[in-house]
MDTraj code that builds the backbone (N, CA, C; nanometers):
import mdtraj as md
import numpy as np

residues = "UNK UNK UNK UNK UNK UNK UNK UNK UNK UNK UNK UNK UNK UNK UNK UNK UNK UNK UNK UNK UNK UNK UNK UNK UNK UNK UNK UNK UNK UNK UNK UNK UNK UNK UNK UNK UNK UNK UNK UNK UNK UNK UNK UNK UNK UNK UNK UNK UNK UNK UNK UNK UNK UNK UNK UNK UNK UNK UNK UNK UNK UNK UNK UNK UNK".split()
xyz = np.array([
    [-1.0626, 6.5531, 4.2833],
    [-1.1430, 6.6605, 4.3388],
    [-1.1622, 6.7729, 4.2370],
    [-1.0641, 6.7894, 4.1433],
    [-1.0951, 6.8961, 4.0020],
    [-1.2088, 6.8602, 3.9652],
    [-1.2376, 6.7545, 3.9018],
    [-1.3669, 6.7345, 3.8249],
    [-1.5045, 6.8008, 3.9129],
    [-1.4717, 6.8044, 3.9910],
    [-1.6178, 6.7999, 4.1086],
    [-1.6697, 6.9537, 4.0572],
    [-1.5417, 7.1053, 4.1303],
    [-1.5847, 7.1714, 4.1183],
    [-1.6729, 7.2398, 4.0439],
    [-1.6365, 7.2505, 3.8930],
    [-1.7102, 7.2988, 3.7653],
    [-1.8773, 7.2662, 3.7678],
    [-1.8773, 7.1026, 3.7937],
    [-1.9849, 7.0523, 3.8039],
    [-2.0912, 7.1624, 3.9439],
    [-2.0038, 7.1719, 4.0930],
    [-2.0569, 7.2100, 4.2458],
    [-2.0835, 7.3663, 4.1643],
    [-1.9817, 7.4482, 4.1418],
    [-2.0277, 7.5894, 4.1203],
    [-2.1084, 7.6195, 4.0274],
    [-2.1312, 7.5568, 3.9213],
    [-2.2495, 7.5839, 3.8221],
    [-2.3275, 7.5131, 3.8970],
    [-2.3827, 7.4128, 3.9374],
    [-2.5276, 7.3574, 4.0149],
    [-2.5179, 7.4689, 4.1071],
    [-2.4578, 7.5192, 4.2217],
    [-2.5164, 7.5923, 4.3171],
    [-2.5638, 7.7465, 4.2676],
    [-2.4895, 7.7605, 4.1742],
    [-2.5208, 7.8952, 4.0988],
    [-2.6539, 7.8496, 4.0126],
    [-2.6822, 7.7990, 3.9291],
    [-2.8189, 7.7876, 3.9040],
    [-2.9095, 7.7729, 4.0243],
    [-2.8734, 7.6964, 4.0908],
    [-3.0252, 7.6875, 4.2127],
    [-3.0371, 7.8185, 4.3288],
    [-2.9472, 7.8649, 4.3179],
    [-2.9517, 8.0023, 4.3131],
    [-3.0418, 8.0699, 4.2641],
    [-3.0068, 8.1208, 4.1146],
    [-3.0698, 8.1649, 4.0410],
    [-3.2099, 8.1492, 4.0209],
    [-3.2249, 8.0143, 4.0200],
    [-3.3744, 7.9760, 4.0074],
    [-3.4585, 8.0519, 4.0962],
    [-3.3853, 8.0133, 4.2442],
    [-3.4671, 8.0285, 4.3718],
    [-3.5150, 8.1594, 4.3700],
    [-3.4296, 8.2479, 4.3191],
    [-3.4658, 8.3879, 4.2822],
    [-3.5911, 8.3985, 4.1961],
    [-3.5744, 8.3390, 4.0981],
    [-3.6836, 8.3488, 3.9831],
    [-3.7778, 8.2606, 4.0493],
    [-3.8103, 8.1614, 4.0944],
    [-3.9598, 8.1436, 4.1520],
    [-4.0123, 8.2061, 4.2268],
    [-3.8722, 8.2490, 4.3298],
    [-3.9862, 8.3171, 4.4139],
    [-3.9751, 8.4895, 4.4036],
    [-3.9688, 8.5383, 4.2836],
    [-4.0031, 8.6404, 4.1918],
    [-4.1442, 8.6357, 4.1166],
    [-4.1164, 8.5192, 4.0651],
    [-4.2745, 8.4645, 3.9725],
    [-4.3797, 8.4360, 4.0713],
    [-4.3522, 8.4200, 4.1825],
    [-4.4708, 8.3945, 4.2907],
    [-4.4859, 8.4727, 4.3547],
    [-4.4912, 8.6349, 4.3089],
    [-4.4482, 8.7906, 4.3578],
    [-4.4558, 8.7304, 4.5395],
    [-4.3327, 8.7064, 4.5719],
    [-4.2659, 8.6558, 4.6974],
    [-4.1165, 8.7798, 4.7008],
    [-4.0596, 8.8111, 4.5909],
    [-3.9896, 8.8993, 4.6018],
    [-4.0173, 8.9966, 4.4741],
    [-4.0349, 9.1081, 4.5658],
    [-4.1135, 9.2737, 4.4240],
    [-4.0174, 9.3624, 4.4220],
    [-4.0346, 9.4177, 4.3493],
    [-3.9810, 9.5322, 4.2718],
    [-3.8611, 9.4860, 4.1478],
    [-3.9439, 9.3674, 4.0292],
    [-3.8679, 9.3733, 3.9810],
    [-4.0289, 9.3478, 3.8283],
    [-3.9920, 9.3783, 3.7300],
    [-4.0523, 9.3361, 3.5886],
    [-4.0904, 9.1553, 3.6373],
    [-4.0020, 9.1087, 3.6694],
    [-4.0316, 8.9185, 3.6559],
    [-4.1392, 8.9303, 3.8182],
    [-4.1765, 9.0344, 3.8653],
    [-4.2250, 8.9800, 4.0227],
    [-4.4044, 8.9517, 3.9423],
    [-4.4409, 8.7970, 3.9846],
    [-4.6180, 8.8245, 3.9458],
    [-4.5979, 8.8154, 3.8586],
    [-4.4741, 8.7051, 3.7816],
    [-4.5327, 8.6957, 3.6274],
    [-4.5014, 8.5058, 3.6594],
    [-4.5844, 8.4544, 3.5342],
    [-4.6248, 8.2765, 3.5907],
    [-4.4719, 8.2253, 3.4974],
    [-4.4735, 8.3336, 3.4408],
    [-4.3180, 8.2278, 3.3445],
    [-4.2562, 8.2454, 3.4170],
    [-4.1857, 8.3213, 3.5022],
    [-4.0562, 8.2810, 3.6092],
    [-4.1054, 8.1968, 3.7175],
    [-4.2477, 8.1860, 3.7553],
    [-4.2573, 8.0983, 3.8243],
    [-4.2437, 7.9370, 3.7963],
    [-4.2638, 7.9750, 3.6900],
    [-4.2385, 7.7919, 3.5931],
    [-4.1288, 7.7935, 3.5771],
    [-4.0141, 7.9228, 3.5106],
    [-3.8951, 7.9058, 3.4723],
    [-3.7712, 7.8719, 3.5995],
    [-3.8419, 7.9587, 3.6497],
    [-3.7290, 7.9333, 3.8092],
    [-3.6753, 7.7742, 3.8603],
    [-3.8231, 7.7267, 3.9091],
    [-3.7851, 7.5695, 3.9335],
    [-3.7505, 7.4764, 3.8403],
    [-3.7548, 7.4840, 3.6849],
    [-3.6652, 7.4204, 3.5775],
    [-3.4930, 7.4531, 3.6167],
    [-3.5081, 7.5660, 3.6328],
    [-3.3667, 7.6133, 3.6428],
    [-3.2571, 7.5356, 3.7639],
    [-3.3662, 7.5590, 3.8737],
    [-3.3582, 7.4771, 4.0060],
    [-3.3025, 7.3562, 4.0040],
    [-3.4036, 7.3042, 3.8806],
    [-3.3808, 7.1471, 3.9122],
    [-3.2338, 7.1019, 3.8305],
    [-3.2431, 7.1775, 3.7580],
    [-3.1051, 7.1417, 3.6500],
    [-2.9413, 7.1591, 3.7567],
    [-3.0012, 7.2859, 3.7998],
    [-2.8639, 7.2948, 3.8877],
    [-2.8725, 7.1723, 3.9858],
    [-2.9420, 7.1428, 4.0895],
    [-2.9599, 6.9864, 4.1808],
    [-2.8914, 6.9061, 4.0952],
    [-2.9653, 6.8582, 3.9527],
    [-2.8726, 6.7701, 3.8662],
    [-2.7390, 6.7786, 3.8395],
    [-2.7011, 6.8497, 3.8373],
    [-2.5187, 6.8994, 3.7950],
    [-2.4596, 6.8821, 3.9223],
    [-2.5201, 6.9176, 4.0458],
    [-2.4208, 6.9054, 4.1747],
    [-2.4241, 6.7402, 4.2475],
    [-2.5618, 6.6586, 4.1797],
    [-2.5402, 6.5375, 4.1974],
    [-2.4686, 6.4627, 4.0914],
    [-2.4789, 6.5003, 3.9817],
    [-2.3516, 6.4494, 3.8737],
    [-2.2062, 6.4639, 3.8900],
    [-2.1967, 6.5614, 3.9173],
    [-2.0590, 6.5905, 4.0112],
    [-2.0445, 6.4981, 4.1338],
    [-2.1334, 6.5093, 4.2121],
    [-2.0608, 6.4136, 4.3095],
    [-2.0578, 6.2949, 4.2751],
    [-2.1357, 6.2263, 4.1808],
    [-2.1633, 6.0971, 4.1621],
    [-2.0312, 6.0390, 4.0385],
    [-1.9935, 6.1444, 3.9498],
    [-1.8617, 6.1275, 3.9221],
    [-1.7387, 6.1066, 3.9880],
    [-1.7397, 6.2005, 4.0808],
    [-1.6090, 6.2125, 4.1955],
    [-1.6231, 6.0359, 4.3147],
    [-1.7076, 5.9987, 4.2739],
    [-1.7389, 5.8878, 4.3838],
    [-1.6969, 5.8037, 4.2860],
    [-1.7099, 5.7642, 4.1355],
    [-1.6779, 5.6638, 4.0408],
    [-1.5642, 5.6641, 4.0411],
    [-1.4880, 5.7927, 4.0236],
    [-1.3477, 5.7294, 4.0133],
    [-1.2752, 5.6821, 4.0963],
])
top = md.Topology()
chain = top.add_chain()
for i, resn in enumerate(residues, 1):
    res = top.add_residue(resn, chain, resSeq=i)
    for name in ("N", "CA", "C"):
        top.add_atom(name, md.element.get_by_symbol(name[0]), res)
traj = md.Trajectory(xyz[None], top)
């Protein structure tokens, strides 16, 4: 169950993050410099997706061993 975490808290913390930044870039949330701009809207869901990847690598490790 060690291995898992590192992998669970960095994926949920990026898709986090992301979720913020798209829907910043899709002025969905204002009052910030990134609200209404198209690079956080592109950057956000990269971010998104990377974290999804890490929390299914994690589990998909924890299931191999």
């Amino acid at each position: 169950m060690k291995r898992l975490w590192p992998f669970l808290l960095s994926g949920i913390l990026l898709c986090v993050i992301g979720a913020v930044w798209t829907l910043q870039g899709l002025n969905v949330l204002r009052g910030s410099a990134m609200s209404g701009s198209s690079l956080w809207g592109t950057i956000g869901p990269v971010v998104l997706i990377v974290g999804v990847i890490l929390i299914v690598v994690g589990f998909l490790r924890r299931r191999a061993k």
